[in-house]
N, C-alpha and C positions, 0 to 999 in steps of 0.2 A: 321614702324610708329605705334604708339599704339592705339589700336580701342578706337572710341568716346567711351565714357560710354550717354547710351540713357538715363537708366532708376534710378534717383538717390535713394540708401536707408540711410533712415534715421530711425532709428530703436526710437523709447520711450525705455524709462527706464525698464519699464515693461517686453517688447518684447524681450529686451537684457537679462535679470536678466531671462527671460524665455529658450531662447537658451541656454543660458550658463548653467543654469541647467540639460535640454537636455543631453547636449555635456557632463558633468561630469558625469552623470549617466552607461551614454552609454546602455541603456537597449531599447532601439528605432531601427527602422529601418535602415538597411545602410544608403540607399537612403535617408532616414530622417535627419539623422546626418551628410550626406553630405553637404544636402541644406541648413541646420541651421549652420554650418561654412561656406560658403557662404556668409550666411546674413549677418555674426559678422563679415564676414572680409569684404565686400562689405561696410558695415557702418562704419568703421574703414579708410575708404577709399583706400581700395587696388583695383588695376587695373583689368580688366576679365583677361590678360596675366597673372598676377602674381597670384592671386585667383588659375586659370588654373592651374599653374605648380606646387604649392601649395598644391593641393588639388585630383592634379594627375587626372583632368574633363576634358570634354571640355570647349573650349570657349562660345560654343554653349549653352551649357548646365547653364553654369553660367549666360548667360543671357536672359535664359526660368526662372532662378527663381526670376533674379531681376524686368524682366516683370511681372511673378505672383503677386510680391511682390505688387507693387506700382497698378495695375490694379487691384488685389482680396484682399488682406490684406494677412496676417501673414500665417492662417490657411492653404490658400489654397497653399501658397509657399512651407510648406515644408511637403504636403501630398499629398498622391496620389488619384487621381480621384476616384471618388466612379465608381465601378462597375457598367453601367447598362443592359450590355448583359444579356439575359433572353435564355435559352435553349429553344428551340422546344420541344416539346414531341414527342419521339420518337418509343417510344412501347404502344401497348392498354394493355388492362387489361389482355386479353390470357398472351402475351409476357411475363406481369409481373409476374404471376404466376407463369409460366416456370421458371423466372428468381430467386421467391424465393422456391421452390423447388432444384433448382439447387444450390445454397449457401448452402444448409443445406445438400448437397450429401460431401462423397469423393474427394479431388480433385484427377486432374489427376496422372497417376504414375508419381514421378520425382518429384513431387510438394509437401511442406508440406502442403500449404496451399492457397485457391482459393485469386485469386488478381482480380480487378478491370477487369485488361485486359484481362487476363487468363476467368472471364466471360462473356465477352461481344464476345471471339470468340467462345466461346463454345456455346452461344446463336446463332450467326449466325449461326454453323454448324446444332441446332436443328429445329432452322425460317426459314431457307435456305431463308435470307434477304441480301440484300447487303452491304460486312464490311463498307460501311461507312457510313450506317445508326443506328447501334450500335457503341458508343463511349462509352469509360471508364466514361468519366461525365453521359453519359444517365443510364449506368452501378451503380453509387454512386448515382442517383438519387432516381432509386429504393430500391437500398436497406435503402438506408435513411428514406425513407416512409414508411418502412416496420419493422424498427430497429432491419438493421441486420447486423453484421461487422462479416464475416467469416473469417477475417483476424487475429481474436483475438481466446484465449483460456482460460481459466479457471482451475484451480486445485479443484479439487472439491470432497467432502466426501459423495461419492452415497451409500445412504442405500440401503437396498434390500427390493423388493416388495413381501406382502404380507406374511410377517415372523415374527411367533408367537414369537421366541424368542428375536424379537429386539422390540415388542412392550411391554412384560414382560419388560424388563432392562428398559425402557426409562420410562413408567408408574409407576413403584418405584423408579427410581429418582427424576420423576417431584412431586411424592406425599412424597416424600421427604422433596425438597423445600420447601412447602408450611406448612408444620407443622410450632408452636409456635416455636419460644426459650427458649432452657430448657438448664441450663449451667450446670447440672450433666448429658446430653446425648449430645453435640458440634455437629455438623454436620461440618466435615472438606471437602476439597475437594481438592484433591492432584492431582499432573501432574509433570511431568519432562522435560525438554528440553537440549538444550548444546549452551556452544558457544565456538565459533572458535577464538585461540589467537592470535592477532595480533602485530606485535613491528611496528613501523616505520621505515623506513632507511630513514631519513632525518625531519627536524624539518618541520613540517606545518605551511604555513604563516597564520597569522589570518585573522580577517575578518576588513576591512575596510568600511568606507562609501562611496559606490559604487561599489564596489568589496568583493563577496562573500569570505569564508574559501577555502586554497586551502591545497590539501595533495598530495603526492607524488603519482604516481602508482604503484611504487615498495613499496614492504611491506616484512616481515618475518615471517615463520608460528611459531609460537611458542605453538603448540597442540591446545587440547583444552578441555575443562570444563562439566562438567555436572552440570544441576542447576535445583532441586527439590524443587516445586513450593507448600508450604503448604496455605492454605486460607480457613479462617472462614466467609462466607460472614454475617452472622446474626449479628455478635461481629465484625464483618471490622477488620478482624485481616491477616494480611498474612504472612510468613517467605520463604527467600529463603535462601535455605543450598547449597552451592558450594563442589562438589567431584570430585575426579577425575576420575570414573569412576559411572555405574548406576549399577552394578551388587547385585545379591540377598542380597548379604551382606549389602552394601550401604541402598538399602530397609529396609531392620530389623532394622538396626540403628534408620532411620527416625523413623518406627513406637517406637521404644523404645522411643524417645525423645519424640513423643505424650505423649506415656501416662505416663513417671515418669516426663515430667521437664515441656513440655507445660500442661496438663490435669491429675496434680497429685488425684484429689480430682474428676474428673469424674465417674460418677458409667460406665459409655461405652462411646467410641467416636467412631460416626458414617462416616467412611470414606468413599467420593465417589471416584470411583479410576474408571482407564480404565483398557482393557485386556493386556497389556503387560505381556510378561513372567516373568517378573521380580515379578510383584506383585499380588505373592499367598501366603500364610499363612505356606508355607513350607519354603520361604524363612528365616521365625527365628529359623525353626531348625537346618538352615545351617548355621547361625551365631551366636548362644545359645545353651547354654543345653538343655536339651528336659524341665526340669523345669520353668525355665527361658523364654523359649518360650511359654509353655502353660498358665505362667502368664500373658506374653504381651497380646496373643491371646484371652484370658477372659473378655481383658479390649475392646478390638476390635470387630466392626462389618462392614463388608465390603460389600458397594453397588455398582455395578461394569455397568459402561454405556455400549451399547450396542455395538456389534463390528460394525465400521462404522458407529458412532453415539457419538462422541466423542468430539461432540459442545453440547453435556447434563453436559460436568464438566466443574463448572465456573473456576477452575482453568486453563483452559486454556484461559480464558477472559485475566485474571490476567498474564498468560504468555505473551500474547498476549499486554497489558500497558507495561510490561516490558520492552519488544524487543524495544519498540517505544518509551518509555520515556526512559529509561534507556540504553539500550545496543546498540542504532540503532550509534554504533562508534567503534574506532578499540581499545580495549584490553591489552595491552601487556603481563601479566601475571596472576597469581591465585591470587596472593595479593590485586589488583588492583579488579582484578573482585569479592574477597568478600566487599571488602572497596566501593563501588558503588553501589551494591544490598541491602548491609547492609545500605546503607543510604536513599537507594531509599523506602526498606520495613517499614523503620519507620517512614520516613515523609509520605507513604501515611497511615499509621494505622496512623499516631496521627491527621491526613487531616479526619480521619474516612468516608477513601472513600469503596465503597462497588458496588456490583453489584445489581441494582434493578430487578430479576429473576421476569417476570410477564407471560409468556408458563405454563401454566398446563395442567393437563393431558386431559379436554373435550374439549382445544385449540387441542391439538394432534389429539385429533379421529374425529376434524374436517378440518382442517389443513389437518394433515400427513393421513387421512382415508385409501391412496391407501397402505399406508405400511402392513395395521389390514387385517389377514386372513379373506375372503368374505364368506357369508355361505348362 
């Protein structure tokens, strides 16, 4: 016999036209999206049995939200109770200590990396407290208060303390910078990168409304690119040259195209470049004459950022927009990858975007002072 229905819903236009929205997006809660088909079929007038089998619930369950429904209104149907358990506090201030000392240690052997739980026994073993007065939540508490997540890591470009020669290199960059614009001496600023080729094995679907792009996970290596990142930031000028490899030769080339085809008419173009091996001034004797090289060379002056200090060349800023407006997708060949840089370098030169450089060098020796040999 089929159970009475208690609680009747009647949904406004509104409330409907709101569920239904819900239900198409799908970006909500399970449980949220289960209660709101519910509603729409409850209103529609289907039975808790068939709702039930429907909807794959309980019976129960379907008529916990039609009582919500008609006793709280809308809101309270198809969300979940606000939270109001409150933790005890469970460690004093020693403990905490302990506790953030301990996050910033080693972890254990076997472990890459400290976990909630992984600290809260290792704190019992140093409190000699009892485990079930440290919990992973009393554990996330403190480090929350303390803003510490030793569960994460960083990649990071550590300069060395107290070294004359990486405050030399970064001190003539930054006073670099900061000079006028003078277009018979360009101040360039070069970088390299690569990208990986990728083909597709099957067509990706697009994107629709409510459903994101989707792409297959198999894919094809199809090699991959080198891309030599040239930028004038004074003139917002930038080029990127696609090769296939980055060796000395490749190098020479670039520089030759500064100075006969970009900076015909420069009395010197002042390049800032990093330490790679690639980029030494020997490299145009290895792909010129020795005449030919010591012409390019004439027109050249090379300022070189420090080693491990290699957020002093704006072109890696400018690498750095690339990846992320341009490249952050899969590839498939050399064609493709100059046909996308090439469009991407000239809509942002003629956008005349540029990098606002505002670090100089007595930002530095207060800033970076622990780097500057102490006397």
């Amino acid at each position: 016999m089929p159970r009475k229905k208690v609680y009747e819903v009647e949904l406004s236009q509104a409330e409907r036209d709101h569920l239904k929205n819900l239900v198409s997006t799908g970006t909500q809660k399970a449980r949220k999206l289960t209660r709101a088909r519910i509603l729409l079929k409850a209103d529609e007038g289907w039975s808790d049995e068939a709702i039930s089998q429907a909807l794959d619930v309980g019976i129960a369950t379907v008529g916990r939200v039609r009582q919500r429904y008609v006793k709280e209104g809308l809101d309270r149907a198809i969300n979940d109770k606000p939270r109001t358990r409150q933790y005890e506090r469970k460690i004093d201030g020693k403990t905490e200590a302990h506790l953030v000392a301990l996050a910033c240690t080693e972890p254990p052997e076997g472990y890459a990396r400290w976990s909630l739980r992984l600290l809260a026994e290792e704190l019992v073993k140093l409190e000699q407290v009892p485990l079930t007065s440290v919990s992973h939540e009393t554990v996330r508490q403190g480090l929350k208060k303390n803003d510490l997540k030793p569960w994460l890591r960083k990649q990071w470009v550590i300069p060395p303390q107290a070294n004359a020669e990486f405050v030399c290199a970064m001190e003539d960059v930054l006073d670099l910078y900061h000079q006028p614009y003078d277009p018979s001496r360009p101040v360039v600023c070069f970088d390299e990168s690569n990208k990986q080729l990728i083909a597709e094995t099957r067509i990706p679907l697009p994107m629709q409304p409510g459903q994101v792009q989707r792409y297959d996970y198999e894919y094809d290596r199809q090699g991959c690119c080198n891309l030599f990142m040239f930028f004038e930031p004074l003139a917002a000028w930038r080029h990127v040259e696609v090769t296939d490899q980055r060796t000395m030769i490749d190098y020479a080339h670039c520089m030759k195209y500064l100075v006969d085809e970009r900076y015909p008419d420069a009395k010197v173009i002042r390049v800032v470049q990093d330490n790679l091996n690639t980029h030494k001034p020997a490299a145009l004797y290895e792909a010129f004459p020795p005449q030919e090289a010591r012409r390019i060379l004439q027109r050249l002056e090379f300022h070189y950022t420090p080693k491990h200090g290699s957020w002093l060349n704006m072109a890696e800023i400018e690498l750095h927009v690339l990846n992320s407006q341009c490249l952050d997708r899969r590839i498939p060949d050399k064609v493709t990858l100059i046909k996308v840089t090439t469009a991407w370098d000239v809509d942002r030169t003629q956008r005349a975007a540029s990098v606002n450089w505002q670090f100089t060098t007595q930002d530095a020796r207060i800033k970076l002072h622990r780097l500057y040999p102490s006397f």
